[in-house]
Backbone as numpy.savetxt, mean C-alpha at the origin, in Angstrom:
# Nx Ny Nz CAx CAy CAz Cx Cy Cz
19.20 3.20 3.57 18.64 2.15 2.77 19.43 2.05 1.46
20.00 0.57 0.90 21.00 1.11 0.14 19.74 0.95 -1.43
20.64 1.19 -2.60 20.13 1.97 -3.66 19.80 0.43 -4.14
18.61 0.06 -4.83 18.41 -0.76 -5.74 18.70 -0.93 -7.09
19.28 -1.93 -7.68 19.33 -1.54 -9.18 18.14 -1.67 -9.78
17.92 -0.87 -11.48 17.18 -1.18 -12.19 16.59 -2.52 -12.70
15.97 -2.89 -12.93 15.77 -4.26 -13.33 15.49 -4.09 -14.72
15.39 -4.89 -15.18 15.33 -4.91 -16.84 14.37 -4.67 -17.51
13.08 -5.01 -16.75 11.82 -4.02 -17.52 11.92 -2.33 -16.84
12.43 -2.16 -16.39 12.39 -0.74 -15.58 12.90 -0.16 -16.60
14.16 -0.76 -16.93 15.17 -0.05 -18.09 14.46 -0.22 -19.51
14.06 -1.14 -19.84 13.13 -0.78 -21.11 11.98 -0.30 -21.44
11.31 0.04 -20.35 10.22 0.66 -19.76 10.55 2.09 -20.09
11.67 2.85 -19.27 12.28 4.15 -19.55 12.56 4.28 -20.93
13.55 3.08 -21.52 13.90 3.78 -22.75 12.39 3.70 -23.88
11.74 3.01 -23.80 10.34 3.23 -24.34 9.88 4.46 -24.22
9.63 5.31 -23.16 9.13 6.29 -22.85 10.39 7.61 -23.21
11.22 7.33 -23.49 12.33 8.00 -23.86 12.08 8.28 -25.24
12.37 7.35 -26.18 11.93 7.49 -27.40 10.26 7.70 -27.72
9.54 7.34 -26.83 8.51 8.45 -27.27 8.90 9.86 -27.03
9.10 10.50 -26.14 9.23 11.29 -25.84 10.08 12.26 -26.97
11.20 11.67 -27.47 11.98 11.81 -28.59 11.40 12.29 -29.76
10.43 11.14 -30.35 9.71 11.51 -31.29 8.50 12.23 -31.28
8.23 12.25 -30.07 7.09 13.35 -30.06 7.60 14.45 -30.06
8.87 14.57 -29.42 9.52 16.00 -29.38 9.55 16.61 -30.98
10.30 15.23 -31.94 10.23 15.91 -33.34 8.98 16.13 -34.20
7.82 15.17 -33.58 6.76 15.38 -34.57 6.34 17.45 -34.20
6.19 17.21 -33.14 5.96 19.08 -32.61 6.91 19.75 -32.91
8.34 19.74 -33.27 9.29 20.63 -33.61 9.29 20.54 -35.06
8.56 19.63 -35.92 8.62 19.50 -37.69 7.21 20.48 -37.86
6.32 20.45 -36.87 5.10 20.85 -37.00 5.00 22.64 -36.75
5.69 22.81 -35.60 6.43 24.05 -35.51 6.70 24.79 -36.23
8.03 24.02 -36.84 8.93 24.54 -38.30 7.90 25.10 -39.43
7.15 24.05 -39.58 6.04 24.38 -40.93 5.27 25.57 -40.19
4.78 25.64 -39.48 3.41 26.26 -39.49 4.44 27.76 -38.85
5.78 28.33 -38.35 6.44 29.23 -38.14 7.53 29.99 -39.02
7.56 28.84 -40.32 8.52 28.87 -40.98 9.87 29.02 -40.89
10.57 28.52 -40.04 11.75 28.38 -39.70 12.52 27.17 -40.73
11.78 25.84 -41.21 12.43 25.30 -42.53 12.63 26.15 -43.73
14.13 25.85 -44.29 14.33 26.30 -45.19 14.27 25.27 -46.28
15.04 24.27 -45.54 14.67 22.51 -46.82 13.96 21.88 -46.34
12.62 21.02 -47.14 12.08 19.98 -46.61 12.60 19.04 -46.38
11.95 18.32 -45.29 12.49 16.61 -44.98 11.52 15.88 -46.35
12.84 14.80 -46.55 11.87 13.66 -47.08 11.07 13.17 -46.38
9.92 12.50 -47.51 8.96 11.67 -47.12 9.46 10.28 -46.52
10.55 10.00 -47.12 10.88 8.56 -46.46 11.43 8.57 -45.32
12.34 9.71 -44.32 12.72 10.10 -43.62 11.31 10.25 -42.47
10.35 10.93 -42.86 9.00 10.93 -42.15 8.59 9.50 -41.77
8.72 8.80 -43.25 7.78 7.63 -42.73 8.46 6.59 -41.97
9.93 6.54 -42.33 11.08 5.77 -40.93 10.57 6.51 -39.78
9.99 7.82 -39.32 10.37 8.21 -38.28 8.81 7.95 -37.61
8.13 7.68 -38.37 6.22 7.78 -38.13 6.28 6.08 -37.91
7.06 4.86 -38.76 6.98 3.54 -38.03 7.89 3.33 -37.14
9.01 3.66 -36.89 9.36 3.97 -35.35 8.56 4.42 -34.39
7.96 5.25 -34.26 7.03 6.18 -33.33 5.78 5.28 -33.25
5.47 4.59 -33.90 4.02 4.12 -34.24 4.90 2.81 -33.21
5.52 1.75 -33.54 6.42 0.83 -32.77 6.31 1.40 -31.41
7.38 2.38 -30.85 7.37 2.86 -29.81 6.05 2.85 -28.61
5.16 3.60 -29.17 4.05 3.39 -29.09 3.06 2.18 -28.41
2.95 1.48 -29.20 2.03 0.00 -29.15 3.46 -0.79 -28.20
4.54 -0.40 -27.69 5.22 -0.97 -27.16 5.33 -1.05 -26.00
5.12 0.48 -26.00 4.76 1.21 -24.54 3.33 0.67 -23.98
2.27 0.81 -24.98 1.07 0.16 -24.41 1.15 -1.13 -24.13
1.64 -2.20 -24.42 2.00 -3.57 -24.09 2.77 -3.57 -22.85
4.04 -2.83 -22.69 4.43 -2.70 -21.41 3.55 -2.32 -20.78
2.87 -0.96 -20.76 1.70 -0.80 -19.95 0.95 -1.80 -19.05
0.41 -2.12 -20.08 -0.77 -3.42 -20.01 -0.03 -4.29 -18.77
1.53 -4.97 -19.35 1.95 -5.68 -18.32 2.39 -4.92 -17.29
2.66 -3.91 -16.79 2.72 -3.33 -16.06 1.53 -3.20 -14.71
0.72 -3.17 -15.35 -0.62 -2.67 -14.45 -1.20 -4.03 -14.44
-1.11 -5.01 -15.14 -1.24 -6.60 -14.43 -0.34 -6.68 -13.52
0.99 -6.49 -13.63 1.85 -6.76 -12.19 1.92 -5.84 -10.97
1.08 -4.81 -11.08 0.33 -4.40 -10.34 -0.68 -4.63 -9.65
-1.52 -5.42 -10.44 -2.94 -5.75 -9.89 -2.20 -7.07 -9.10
-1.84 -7.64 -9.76 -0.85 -8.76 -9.06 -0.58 -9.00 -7.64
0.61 -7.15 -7.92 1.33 -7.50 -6.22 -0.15 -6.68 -5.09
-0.75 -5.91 -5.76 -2.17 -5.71 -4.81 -2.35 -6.68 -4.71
-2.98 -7.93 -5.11 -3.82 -9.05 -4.50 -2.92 -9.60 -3.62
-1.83 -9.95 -3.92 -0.90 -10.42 -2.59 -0.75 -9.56 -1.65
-0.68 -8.68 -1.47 -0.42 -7.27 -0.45 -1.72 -7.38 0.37
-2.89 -8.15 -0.28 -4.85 -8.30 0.57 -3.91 -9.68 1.18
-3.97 -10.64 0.33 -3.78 -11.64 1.44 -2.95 -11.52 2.42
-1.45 -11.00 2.27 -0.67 -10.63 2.96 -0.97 -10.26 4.50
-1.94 -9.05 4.31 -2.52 -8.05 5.03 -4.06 -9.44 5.85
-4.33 -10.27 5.23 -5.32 -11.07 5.94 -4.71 -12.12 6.29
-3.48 -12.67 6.33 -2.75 -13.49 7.24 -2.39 -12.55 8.45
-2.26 -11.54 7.93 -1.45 -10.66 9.41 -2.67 -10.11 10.64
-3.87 -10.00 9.84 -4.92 -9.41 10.48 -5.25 -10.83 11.40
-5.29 -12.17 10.77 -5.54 -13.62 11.73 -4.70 -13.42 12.24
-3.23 -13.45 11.99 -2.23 -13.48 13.02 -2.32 -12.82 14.38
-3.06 -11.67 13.92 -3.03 -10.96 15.26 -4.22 -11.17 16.20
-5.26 -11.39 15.21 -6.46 -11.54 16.49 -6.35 -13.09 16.78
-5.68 -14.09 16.42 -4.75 -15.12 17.10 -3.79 -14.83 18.09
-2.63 -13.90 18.19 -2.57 -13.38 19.08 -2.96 -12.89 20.15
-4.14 -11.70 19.96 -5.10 -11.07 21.12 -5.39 -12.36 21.80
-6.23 -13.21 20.89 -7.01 -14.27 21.88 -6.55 -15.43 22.78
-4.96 -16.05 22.32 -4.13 -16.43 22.64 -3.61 -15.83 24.37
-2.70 -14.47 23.64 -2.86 -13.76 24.96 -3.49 -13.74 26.66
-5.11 -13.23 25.73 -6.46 -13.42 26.95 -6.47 -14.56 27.24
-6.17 -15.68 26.66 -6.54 -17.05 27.10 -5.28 -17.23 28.02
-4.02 -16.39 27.75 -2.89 -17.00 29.04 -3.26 -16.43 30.51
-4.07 -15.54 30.47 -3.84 -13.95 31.29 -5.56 -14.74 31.98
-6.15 -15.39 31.26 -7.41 -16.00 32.30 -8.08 -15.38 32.45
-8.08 -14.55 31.35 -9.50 -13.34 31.12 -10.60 -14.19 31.23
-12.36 -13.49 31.69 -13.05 -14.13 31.52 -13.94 -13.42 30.02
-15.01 -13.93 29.63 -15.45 -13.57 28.77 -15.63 -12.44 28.42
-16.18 -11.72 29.68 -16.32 -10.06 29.62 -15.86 -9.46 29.11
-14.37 -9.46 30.29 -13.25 -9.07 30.51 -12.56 -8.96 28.84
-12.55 -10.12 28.12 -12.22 -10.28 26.90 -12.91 -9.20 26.15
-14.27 -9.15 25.93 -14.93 -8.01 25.16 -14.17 -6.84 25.28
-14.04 -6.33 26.61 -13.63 -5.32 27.29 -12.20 -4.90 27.32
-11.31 -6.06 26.65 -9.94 -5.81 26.42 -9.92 -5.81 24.82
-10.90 -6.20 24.17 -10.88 -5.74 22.49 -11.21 -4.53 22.44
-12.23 -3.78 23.42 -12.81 -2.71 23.21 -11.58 -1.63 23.23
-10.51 -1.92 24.51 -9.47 -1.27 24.78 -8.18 -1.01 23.48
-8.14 -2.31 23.10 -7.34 -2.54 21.98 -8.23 -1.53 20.93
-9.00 -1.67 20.94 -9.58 -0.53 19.58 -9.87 1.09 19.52
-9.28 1.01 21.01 -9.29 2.18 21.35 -10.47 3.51 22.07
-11.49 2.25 22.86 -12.44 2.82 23.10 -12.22 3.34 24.54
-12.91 4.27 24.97 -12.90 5.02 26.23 -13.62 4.17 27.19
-13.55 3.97 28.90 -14.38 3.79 29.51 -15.69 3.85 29.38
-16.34 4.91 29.05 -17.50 5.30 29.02 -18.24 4.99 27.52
-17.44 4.81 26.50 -17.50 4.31 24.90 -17.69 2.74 25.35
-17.16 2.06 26.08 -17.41 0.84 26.16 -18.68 0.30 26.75
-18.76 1.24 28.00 -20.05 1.42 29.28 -21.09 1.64 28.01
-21.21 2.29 26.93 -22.45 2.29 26.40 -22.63 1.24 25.56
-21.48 1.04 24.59 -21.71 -0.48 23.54 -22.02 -1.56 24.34
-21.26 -1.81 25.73 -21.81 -2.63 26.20 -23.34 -3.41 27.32
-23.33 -1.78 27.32 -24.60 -2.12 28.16 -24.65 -1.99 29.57
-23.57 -1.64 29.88 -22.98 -2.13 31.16 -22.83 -0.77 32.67
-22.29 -0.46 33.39 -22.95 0.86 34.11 -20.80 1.01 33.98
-20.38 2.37 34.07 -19.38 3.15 34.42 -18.80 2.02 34.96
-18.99 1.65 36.69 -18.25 1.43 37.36 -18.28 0.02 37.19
-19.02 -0.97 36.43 -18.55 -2.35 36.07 -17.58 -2.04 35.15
-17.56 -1.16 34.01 -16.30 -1.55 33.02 -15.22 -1.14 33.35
-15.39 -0.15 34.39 -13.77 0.08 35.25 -12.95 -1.09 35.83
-14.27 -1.70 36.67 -13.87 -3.05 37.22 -12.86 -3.92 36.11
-13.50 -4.01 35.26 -13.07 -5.18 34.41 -11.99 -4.74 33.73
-12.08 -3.04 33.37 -10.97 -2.84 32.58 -9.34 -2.91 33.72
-9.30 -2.88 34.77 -8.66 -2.45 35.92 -8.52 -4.53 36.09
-9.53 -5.09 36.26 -8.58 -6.71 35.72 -7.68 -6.92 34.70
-8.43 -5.98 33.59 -7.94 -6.85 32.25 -6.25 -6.48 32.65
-6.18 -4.99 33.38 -4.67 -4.47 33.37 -3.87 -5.24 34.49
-4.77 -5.79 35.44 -3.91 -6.25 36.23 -3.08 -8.19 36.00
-4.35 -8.15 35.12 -4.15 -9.65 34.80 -2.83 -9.85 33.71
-2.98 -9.04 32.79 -2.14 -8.47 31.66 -0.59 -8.19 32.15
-0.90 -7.75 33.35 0.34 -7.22 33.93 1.23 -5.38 33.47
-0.42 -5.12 33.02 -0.38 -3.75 31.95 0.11 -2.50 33.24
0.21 -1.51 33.81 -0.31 -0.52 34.34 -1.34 0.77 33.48
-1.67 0.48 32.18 -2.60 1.30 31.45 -2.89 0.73 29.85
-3.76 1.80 29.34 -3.77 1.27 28.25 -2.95 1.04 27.24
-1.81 1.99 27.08 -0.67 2.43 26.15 0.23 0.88 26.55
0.67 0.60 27.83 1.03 -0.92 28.33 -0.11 -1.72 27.56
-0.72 -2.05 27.79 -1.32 -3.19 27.17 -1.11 -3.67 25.72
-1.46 -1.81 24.84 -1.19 -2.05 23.29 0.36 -2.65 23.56
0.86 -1.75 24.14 2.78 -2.21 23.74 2.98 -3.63 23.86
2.14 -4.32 24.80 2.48 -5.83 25.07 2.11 -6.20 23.68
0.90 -5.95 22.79 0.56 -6.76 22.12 1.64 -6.25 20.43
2.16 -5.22 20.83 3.05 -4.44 19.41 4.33 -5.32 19.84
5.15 -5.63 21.12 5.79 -6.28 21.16 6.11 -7.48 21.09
5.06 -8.17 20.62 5.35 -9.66 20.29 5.36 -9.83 18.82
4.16 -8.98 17.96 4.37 -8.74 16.54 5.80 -8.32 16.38
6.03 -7.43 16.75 7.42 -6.94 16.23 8.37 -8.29 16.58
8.50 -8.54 17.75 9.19 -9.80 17.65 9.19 -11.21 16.75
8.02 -11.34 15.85 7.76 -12.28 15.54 8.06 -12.12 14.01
């Protein structure tokens, strides 16, 4: 997969978080100094306070990126739902499409969603109401109609047209 470049909030995003990082490093290494005594000369005050409205900047800069950040987040989530609910119609447009070429009958249809979802013979025999050897029946159409020989065939028919599409 080849390498993407940075994009331009990425890169000012980092260096934001860079220079915090920077100045937080010095506010804890001035704080250090004092309270370990390792200064021998003080810093100026004006030197502090360039370095405290920088940091303070930095800061409220980073939170603004933030902010837009996690809106373009919430963003590409809401598209990623619809996304994900065109694809979910797409497909049970598909399934039904399908059954409708293959001349399923109604049952049969229940009984080939049940399959698609992964239910067992006997998981179906109870949701549906139905005895063992009717949902064999039907499941044993749905495969022959399908042109499946099992269940793993059937899903693949229906993974192979998504993928194709």
């Amino acid at each position: 997969m080849p390498k993407s470049k940075p994009r331009t909030d990425q890169i000012l995003l980092g260096s934001i978080v860079a220079l915090q990082l920077l100045f937080s490093g010095f506010f804890i290494f001035d704080l250090g100094s004092d309270v370990l005594g390792w200064r021998k000369v003080a810093l100026s005050w004006e030197f502090h306070e360039i370095v405290q409205i920088i940091t303070i900047f930095a800061l409220l800069l980073g939170a603004v990126l933030g902010i837009i950040a996690f809106r373009n987040l919430a963003r590409q989530r809401k598209e990623m739902n619809r996304q994900m609910l065109v694809a979910r119609n797409a497909f049970h447009e598909l399934i039904q499409q399908n059954f409708k070429d293959w001349g399923l009958t109604p049952s049969e249809r229940d009984v080939g969603l049940f399959i698609l979802k992964g239910l067992s013979n006997a998981e179906i025999a109870k949701v549906r109401g139905k005895s063992i050897g009717t949902v064999k029946a039907q499941v044993n159409a749905v495969f022959r109609k399908a042109g499946a020989n099992g269940r793993s065939q059937l899903i693949s028919l229906f993974m192979e047209d998504l993928i194709a599409d």
